[in-house]
C-alpha positions in Angstrom: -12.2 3.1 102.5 -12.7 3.6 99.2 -10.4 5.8 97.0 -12.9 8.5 96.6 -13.4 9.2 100.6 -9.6 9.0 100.4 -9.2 11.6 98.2 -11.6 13.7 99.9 -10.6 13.1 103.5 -8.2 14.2 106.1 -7.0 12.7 109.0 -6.0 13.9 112.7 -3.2 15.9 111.0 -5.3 17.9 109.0 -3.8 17.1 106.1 -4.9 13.8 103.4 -4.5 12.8 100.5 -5.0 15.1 98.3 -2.6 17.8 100.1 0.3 18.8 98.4 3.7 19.6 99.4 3.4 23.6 99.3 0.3 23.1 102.0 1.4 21.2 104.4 4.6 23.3 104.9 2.5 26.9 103.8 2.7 27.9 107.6 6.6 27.6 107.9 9.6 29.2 108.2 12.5 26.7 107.7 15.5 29.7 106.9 17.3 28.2 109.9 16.9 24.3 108.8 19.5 22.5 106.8 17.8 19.6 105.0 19.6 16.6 102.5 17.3 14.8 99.9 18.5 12.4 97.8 17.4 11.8 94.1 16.4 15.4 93.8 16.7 15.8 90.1 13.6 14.5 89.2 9.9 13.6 90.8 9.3 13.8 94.2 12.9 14.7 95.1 13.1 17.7 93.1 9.5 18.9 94.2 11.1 18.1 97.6 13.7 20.3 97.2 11.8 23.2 95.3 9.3 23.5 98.3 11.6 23.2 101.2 13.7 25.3 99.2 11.0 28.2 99.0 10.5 27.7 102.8 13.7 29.0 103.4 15.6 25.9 104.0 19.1 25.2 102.7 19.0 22.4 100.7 21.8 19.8 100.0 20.5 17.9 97.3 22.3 14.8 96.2 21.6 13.2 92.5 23.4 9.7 90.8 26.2 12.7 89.4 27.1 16.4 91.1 26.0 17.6 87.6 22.6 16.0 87.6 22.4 17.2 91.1 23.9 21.3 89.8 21.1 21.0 87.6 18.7 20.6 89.8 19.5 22.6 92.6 20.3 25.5 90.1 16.9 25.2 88.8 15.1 26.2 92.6 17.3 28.1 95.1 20.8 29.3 95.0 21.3 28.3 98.6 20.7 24.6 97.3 24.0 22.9 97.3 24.4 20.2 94.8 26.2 16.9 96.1 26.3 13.5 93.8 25.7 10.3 95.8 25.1 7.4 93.8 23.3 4.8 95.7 24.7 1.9 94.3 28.3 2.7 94.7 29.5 2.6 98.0 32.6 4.8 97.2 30.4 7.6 96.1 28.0 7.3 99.5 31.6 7.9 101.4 32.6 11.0 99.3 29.2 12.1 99.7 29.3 11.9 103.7 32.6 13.0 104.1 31.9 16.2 102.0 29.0 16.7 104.6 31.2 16.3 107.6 33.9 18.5 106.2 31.0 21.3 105.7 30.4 21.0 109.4 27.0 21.1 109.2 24.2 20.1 111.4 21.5 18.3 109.1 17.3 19.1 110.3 16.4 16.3 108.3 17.5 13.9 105.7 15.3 12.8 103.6 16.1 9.1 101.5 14.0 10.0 98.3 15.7 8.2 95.4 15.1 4.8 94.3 14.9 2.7 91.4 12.3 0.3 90.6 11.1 -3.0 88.6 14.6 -3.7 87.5 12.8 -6.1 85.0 16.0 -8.7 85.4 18.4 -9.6 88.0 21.3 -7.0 88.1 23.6 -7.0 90.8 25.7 -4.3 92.9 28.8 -6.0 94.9 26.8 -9.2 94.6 23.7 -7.9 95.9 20.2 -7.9 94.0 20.1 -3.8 93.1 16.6 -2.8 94.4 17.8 -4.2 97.7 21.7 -2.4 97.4 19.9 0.8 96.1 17.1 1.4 97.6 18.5 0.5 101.2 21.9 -0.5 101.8 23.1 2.9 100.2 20.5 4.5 102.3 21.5 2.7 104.9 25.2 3.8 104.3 24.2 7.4 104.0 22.3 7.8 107.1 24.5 6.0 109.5 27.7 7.2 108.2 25.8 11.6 108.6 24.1 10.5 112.1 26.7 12.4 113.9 26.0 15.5 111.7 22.2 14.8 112.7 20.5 18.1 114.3 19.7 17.5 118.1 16.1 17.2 117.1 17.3 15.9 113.8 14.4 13.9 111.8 14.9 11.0 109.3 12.6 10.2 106.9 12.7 7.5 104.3 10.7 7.1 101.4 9.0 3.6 101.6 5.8 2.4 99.7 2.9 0.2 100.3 4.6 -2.2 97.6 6.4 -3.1 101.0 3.3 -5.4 101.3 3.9 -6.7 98.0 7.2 -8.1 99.6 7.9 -12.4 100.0 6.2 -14.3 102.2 9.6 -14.1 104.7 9.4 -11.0 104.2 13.3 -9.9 103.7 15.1 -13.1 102.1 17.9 -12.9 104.3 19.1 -16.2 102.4 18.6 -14.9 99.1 20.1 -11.0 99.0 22.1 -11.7 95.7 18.7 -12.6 94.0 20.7 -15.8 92.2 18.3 -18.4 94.1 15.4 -16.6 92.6 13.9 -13.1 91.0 10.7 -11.6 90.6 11.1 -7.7 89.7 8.0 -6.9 92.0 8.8 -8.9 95.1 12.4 -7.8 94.9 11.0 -3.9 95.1 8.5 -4.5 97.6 11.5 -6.3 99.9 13.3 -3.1 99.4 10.7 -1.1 100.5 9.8 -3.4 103.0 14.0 -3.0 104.3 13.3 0.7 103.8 10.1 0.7 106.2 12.3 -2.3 108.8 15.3 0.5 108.6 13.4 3.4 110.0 12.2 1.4 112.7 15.3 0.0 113.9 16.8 3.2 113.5 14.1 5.1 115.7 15.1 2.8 118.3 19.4 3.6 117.7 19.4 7.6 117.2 22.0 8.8 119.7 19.8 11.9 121.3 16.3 11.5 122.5 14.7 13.9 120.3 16.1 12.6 117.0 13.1 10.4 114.7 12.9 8.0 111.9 9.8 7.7 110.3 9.0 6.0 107.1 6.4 7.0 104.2 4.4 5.7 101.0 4.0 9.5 98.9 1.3 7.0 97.1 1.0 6.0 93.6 2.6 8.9 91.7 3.3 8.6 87.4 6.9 9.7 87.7 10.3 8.5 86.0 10.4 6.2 88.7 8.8 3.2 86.6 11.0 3.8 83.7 11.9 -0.1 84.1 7.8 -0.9 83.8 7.7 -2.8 80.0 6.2 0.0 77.5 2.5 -1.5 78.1 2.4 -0.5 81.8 3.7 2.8 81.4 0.9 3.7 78.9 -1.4 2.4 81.4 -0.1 4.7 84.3 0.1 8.2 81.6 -3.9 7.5 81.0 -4.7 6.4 84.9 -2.9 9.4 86.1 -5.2 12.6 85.5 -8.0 9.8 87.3 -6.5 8.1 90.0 -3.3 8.9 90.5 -1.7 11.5 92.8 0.2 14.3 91.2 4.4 15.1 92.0 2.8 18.0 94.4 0.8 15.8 96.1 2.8 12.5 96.3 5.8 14.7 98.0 3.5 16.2 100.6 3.9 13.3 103.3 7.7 13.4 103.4 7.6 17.0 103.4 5.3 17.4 106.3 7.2 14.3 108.3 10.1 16.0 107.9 9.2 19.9 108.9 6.2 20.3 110.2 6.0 20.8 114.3 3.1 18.6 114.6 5.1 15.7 114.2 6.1 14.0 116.9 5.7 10.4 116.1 9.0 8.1 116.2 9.4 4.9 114.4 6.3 5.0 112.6 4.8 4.3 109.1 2.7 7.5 107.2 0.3 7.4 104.5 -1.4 10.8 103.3 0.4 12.9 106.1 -1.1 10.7 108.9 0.0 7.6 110.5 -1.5 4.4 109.0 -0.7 0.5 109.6 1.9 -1.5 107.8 2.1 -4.8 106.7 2.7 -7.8 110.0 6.2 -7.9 108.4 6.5 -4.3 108.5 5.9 -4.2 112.0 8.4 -7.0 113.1 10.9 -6.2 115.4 12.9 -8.9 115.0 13.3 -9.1 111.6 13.9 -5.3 111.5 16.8 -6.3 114.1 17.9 -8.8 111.5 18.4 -6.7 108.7 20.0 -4.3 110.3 22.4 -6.9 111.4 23.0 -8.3 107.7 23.3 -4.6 106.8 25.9 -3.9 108.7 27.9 -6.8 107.7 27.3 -6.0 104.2 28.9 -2.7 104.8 31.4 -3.8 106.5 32.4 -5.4 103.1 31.9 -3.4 100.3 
């Protein structure tokens, strides 16, 4: 399909790829949903939050510090409640849990939003390549250690991309975590989102109540601060593609918006693209490996 008849088209949902966030939620009343998103300082995270919030929804937003996260969450809705959770230090993810627990609170969704990307060398967190520890062990973390505080119809949703195709040929280097044997910037972010696509299937299959979901999503190709890592040359490429090719913030946070609210969906386990379910990758449809990550997820954990 080419990108034009992309652009222009929408699928069984109704929605495509040029919806934005404020349309496919437009219809709903979420004043009696409590929703988490993570990264919402910036990008899709905070457009995430600033629609959901104008839907009625209390927000918990969570950002690297509780200041960024103030910031934010001052900036759309007084009933947004500013937590810091940064990803990459497992200590924080804890604090951040218990301080939902302690609240009481049943969560409607939570949304894994933030991510980093193109880290251009090989950094490490707890001996761990850091796309991989970012983007889904403290993820992973996050939504494991709130499942009790999940709604009974609770929905996760995690923020994936088709980069997840883009991934190695074994598709999560199960061998090779730390990154020492071996680093491409690319590969290691498409095995992230690749572990972030394996993660919500796995966990569709381990909520504790029948009507709990975990869905993944690509919000497609959005210029946000989110390639900060690109080298200089790529980012001017992206601030001149953008206005032609690119989707906007409104439009690249519709899909996880409308996974996470909107009564139409029903789906469990399953990989969106524009607000409507697509195909992933072989890899990303492997049940066993998705088994095996999990499994070398938990042990990390078990760890840190």
């Amino acid at each position: 399909m080419s990108l034009l008849s992309r652009i222009k088209g929408r699928g069984a949902s109704g929605f495509g790829y040029a919806s934005t966030a404020e349309e496919v939620t437009q219809t709903l009343d979420l004043s009696s949903q409590t929703i988490l998103v993570t990264g919402c300082n910036s990008g899709l995270g905070h457009e995430t939050l600033r629609v959901l919030a104008k839907r009625g929804a209390k927000m918990i937003g969570t950002a690297r510090s509780e200041a960024t996260a103030e910031a934010a969450c001052r900036a759309v809705s007084e009933r947004a409640r500013p937590l810091a959770c940064e990803l990459a230090d497992p200590e924080s993810v804890r604090a951040c849990i218990e301080q939902v627990k302690a609240s009481g609170e049943k969560l409607d969704a939570i949304i894994c939003n933030a991510g980093i990307m193109a880290v251009p060398r090989l950094t490490q967190a707890y001996g761990h390549e850091l796309q991989f520890f970012t983007n889904h062990i403290g993820h992973f973390m996050l939504v494991n250690g709130l499942s009790s505080q999940l709604a009974e119809r609770g929905r996760v949703v995690v923020v994936s991309s088709e980069a997840h195709k883009g991934a190695p040929r074994a598709g999560i280097e199960l061998d090779n975590l730390s990154g020492d044997q071996g680093y491409s910037a690319w590969k290691a972010y498409g095995q992230s989102k690749l572990a972030n696509l394996l993660f919500a299937r796995e966990l569709s299959k381990r909520l504790p109540l029948p009507g709990q979901t975990a869905n993944a999503v690509h919000p497609g190709v959005i210029a946000t601060n989110l390639g900060r890592n690109m080298p200089s040359w790529a980012q001017t490429g992206l601030s001149i593609l953008a206005p032609l090719a690119l989707k906007n913030v409104a439009q690249g946070a519709a899909t996880q918006c409308y996974v996470a609210t909107h009564p139409g969906v029903v789906a469990n386990g399953e990989y969106f693209v524009d607000c409507n379910i697509a195909t992933s990758s072989r890899k990303g449809r492997d049940p066993a490996l998705a088994k095996r990550l999990w499994e070398a997820s938990e042990r990390i954990v078990r760890e840190l």
